[in-house]
C-alpha positions in Angstrom: 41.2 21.3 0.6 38.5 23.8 0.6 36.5 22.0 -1.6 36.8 18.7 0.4 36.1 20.4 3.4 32.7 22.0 1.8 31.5 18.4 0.6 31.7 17.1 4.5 30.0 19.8 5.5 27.7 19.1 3.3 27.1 15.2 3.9 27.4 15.8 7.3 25.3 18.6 8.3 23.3 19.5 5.6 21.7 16.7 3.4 19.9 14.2 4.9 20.7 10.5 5.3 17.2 9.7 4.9 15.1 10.1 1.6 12.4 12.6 3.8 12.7 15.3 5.6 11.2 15.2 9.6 7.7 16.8 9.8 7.2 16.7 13.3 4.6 14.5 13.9 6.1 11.6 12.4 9.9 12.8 13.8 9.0 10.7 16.9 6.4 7.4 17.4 3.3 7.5 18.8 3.6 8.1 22.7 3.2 5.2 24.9 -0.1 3.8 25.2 -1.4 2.0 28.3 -4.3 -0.7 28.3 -7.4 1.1 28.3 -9.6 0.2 31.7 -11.5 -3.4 30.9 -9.1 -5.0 28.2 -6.2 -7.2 29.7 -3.9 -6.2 26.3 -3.1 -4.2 23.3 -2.8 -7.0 21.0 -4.8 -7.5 18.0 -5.9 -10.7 19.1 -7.6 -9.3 22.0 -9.1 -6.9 20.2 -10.2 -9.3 17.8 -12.3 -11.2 20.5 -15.1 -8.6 20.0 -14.1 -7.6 16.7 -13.5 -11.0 14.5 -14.2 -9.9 11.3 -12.3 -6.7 11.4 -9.5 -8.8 13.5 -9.3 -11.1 10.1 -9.4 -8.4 7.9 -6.8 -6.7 9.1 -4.4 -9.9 9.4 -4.3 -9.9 5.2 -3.7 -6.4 5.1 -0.5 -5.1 4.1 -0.7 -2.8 7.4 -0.2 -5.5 9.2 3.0 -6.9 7.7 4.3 -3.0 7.5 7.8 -4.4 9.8 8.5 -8.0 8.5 7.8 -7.5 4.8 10.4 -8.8 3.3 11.4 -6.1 1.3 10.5 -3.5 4.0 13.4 -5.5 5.8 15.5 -5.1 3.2 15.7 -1.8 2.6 16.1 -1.3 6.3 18.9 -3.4 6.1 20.7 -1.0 3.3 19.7 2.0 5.4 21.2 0.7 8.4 18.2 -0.5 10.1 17.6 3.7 10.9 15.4 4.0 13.7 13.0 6.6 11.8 11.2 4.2 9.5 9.6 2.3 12.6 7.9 5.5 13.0 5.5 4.1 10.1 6.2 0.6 10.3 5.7 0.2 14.0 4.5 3.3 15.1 3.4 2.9 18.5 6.3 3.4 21.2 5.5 0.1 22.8 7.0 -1.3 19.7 10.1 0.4 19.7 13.6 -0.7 20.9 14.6 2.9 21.9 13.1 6.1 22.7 14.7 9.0 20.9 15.4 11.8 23.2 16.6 14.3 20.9 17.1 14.7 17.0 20.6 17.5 17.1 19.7 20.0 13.9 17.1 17.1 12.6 20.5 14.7 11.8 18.5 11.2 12.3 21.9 9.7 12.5 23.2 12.0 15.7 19.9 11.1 17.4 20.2 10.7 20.9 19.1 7.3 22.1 18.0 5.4 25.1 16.7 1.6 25.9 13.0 2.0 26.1 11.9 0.1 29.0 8.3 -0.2 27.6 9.6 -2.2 24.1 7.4 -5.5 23.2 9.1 -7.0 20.5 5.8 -9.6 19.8 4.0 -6.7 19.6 6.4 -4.8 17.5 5.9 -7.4 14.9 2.2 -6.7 15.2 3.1 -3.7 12.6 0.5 -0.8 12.1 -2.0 -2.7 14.8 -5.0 -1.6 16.2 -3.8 0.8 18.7 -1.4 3.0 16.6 -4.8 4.2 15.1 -7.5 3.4 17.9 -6.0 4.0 21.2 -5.1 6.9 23.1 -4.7 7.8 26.8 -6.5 4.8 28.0 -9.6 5.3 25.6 -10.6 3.5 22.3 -11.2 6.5 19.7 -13.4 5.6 16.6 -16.4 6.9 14.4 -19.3 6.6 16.5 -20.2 9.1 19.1 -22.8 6.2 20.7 -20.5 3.4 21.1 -21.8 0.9 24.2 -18.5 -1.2 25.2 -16.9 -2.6 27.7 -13.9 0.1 27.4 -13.6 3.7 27.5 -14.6 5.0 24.0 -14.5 8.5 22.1 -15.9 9.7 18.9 -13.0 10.7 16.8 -14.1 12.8 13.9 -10.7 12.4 12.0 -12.1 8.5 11.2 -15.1 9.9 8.4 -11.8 11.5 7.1 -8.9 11.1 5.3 -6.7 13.1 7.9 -6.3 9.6 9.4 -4.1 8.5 7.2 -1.9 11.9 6.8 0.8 11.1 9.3 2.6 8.0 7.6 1.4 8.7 3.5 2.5 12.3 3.5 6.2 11.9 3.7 7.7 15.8 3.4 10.6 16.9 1.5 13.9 17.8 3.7 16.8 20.1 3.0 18.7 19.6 -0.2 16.0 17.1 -1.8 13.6 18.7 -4.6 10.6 16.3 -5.2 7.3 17.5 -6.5 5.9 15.6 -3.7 7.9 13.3 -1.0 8.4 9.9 -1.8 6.0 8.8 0.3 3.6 11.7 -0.4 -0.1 10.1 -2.0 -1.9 12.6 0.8 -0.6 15.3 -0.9 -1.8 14.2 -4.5 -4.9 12.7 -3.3 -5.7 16.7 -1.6 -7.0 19.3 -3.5 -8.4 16.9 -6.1 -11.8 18.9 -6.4 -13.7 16.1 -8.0 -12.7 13.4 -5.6 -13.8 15.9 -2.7 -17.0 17.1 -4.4 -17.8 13.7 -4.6 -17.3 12.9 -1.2 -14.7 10.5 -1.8 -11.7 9.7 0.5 -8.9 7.6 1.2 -11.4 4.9 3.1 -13.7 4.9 -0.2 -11.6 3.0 -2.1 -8.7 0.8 0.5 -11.3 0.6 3.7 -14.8 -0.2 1.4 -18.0 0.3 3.3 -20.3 -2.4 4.6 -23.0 -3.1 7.2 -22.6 -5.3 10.0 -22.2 -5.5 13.7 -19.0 -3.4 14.7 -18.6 -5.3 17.8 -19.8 -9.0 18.6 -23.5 -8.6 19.3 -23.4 -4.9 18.6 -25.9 -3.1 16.3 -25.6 -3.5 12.6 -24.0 -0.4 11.1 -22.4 1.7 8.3 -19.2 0.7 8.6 -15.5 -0.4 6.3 -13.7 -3.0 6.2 -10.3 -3.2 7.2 -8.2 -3.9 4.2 -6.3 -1.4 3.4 -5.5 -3.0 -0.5 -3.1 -0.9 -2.4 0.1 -1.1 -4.6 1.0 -5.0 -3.5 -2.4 -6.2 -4.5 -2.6 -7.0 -8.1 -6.7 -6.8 -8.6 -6.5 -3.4 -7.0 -3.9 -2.0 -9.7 -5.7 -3.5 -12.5 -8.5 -1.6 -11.1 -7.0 1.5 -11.1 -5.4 1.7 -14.7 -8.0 1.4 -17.4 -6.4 0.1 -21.1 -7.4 0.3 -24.5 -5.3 -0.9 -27.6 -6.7 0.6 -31.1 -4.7 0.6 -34.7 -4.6 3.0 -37.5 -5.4 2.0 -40.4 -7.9 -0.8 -38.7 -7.0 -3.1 -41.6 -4.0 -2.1 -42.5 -2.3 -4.0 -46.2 0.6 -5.3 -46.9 3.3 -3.2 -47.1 1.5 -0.5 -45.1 2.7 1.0 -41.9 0.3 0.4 -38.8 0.3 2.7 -35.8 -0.9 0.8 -32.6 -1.9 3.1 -29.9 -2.4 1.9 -26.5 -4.5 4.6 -23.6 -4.2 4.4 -20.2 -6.3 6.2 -17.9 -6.1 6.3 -14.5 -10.1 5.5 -14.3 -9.6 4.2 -10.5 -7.5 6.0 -8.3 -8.3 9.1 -6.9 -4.3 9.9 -6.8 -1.5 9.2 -8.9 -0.7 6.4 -10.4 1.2 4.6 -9.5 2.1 6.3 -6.3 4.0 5.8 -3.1 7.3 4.5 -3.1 9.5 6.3 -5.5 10.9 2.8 -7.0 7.0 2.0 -8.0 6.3 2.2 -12.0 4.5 0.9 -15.1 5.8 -0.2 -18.2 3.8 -0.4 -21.9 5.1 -3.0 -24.0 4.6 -3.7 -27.6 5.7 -7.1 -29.3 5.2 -8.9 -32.7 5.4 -12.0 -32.6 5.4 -14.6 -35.2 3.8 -18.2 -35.1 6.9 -20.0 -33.2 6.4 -17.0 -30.6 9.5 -15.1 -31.3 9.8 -11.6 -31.1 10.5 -9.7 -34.5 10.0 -6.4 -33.3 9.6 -4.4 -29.5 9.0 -1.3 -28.3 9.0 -0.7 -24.5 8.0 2.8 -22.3 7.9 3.8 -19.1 5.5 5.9 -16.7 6.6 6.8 -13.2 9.3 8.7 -11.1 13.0 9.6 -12.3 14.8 11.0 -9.6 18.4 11.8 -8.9 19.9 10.7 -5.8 23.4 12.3 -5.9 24.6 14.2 -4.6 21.3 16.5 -3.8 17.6 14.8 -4.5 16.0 15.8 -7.8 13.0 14.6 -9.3 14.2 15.1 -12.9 10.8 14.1 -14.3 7.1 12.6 -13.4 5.0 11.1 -15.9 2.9 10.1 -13.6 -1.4 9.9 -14.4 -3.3 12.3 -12.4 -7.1 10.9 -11.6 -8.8 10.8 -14.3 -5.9 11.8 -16.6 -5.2 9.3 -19.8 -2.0 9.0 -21.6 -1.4 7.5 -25.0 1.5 5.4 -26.1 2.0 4.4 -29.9 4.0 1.8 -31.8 4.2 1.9 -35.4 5.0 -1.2 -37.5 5.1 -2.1 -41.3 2.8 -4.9 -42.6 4.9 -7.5 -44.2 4.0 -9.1 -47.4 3.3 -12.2 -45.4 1.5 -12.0 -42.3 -0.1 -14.7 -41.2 1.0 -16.3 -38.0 2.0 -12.3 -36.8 0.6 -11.1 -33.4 1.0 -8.2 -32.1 1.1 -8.7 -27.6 0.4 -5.3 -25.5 1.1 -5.9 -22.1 1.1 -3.6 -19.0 3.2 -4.7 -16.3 3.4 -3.0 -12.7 6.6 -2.9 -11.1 7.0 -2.3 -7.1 10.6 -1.7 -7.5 13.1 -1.6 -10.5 15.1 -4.6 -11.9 18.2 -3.3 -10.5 17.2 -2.5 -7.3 15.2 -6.3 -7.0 19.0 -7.6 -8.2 21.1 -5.1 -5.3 18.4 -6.5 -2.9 18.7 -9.8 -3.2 22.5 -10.2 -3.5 23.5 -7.5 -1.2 20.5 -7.3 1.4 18.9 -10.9 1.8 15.6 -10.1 -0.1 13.8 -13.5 -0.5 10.5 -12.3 -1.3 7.8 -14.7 -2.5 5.4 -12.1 -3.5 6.4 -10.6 -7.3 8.0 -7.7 -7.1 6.3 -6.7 -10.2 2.8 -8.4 -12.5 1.0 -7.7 -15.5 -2.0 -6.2 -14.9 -3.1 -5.6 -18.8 -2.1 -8.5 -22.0 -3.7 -9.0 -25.3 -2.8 -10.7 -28.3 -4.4 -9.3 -31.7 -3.7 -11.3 -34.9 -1.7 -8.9 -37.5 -4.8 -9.8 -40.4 -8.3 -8.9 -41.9 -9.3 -9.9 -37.9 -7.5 -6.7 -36.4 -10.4 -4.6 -36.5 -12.5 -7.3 -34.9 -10.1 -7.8 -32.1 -9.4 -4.9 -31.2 -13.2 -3.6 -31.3 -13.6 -6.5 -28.3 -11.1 -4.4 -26.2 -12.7 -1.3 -25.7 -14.7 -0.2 -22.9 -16.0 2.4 -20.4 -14.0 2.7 -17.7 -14.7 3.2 -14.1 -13.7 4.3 -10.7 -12.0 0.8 -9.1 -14.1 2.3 -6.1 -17.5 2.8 -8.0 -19.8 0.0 -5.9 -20.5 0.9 -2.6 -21.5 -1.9 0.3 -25.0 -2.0 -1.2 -23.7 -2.4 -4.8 -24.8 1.1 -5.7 -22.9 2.7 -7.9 -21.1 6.1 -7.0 -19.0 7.3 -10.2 -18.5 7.0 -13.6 -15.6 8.3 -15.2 -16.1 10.4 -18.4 
């Protein structure tokens, strides 16, 4: 009885019902924003009268599909459709349903609620739009301190910054949860990174890239970024990021002779971990010889990401995660046949957004119907098991570099090693 009494306690009033704890600045959305004096809307579209090409830039970015991405909606869906994710998903308190009122001892589930007589729901599906970053108190904040427009504006240091993008990708720990870093937390591994700071690099370096051009139709041409915001559902920007090279000891191995194939990754293009964000997010290094009809004969597969236990406290049992900069090798040894000819030996390096069984509970139990891949290979190469080996493999070595090493003007800024 005691015992049973404890564990509702527990589930009740101490451990969260949300994988993150409430920092306060992300507990509640954005205040309400009204239309700043000479614009007739907050929408993107208006915005993007004046500002076409950032206007089309954002409307591939992942920002703004932040509400109706499929599997977004999904995993709202298991969680109950919790009113704290729209916090980061739609962040401004136009977009919002309800206004929360009060959080009782930070339970997200005993918030108090109330109709919010501001709610848009077209805009809502607008996502992370202009305004959750650009407007607030009737002025348009941004990184010039010389803007000329037909609005209010204010020069907003925070924007030559990465501090802009701390309040959504620096998800905190809460009670009874034991990450390294929240599950949401690239901020935190991006700061401190000496060399990325040194080097001036931040967040905008790599996911806003820099570019001249006219801010504003028939504005001056400036220094500015593009508004793309390309991360861990954009295949080129992974492959980018993760640096691979395959090499075999002996390089011409016999017959009979045991072969140790060693593949290196090296996070060569991210100035945090990789991968990072969701929790769910990982790579896997896979090894398969093949013979001439393609069938596998032998496979070897490993993993690099997060391992976390969910019940019935959060524990990150282990992170293999690369650090910037950081390489890891994984080997696979095999013994030459007497007969090889027609053998290939296939390295792939596949990036996964979410794990097989969670893809499978989605679908069948949430309504996932996603078109984009939950998961792609960013990294394959066939060598041929023979006196070629050496050859082939000589062909896949490189020098890698930061994903991020061209600026606007093609210059380039870093070079790893």
């Amino acid at each position: 009885m005691v015992a049973a009494g404890a564990t509702y306690l527990y589930y009740t009033e101490v451990k969260p019902v949300v994988i993150f704890g409430l920092r306060s600045d992300y507990a509640h959305a954005i205040p309400y924003q009204k239309i700043p004096a000479g614009l007739d809307s907050l929408k993107a579209e208006s915005c993007g009268t004046c500002h076409k090409e950032i206007y089309d830039e954002w409307k591939t970015s992942i920002h703004a599909k932040a509400f109706e991405d499929p599997f977004f909606q999904a995993y709202w869906k298991r969680d109950n459709n919790i009113w704290v994710c729209l916090n980061c998903h739609t962040p401004l308190e136009n977009q919002q349903p309800t206004l929360i009122k009060d959080i009782p001892h930070g339970r997200v589930e005993k918030a108090v609620e109330e109709p919010n007589p501001h709610y848009d729901a077209d805009y809502q599906r607008e996502s992370i739009t202009c305004a959750a970053c650009h407007v607030r108190d009737g002025v348009i904040l941004g990184p010039f301190d010389d803007s000329a427009a037909p609005h209010p504006t204010k020069f907003d240091p925070t924007f030559r910054t990465a501090q802009v993008c701390y309040r959504c990708h620096n998800v905190v720990s809460g009670p009874a949860q034991f990450y390294n870093v929240g599950p949401c937390g690239t901020y935190a591994e991006y700061e401190g990174k000496y060399f990325m700071q040194e080097r001036g690099f931040i967040c905008q370096t790599c996911h806003m890239p820099e570019i001249e051009r006219p801010v504003a139709r028939g504005g001056p041409i400036r220094q500015g970024r593009r508004h793309l915001w390309r991360g861990g559902h954009d295949p080129e920007m992974i492959k980018q990021a993760v640096a691979v090279r395959v090499q075999a000891d002996p390089p011409a191995p016999k017959p009979g002779e045991r072969v140790t194939f060693t593949a290196t990754l090296i996070n060569a293009g991210a100035g945090h971990k990789v991968p990072t964000g969701d929790p769910d997010r990982h790579f896997t290094v896979e090894f398969l010889v093949q013979d001439k009809d393609g069938r596998t004969v032998s496979q070897q597969t490993d993993t690099m990401g997060r391992w976390i236990l969910w019940q019935p406290v959060v524990v990150e049992v282990y992170d293999n995660r690369l650090l910037p900069l950081a390489s890891r090798e994984y080997k696979f040894s095999y013994r030459m046949p007497e007969q090889a000819a027609g053998l290939t030996l296939k390295t792939l390096v596949r990036y996964h957004i979410l794990t097989d069984d969670q893809h499978e509970m989605l679908q069948t139990k949430y309504g996932l119907t996603a078109d984009d891949p939950y998961r792609f290979t960013i990294y394959e190469r066939a060598f041929p098991l023979s006196s070629e080996l050496t050859a082939a493999l000589n062909l896949d070595a490189y020098d890698p570099k930061l994903a991020c090493r061209v600026d606007g003007k093609g210059k380039t800024l870093y070079k790893a090693g």
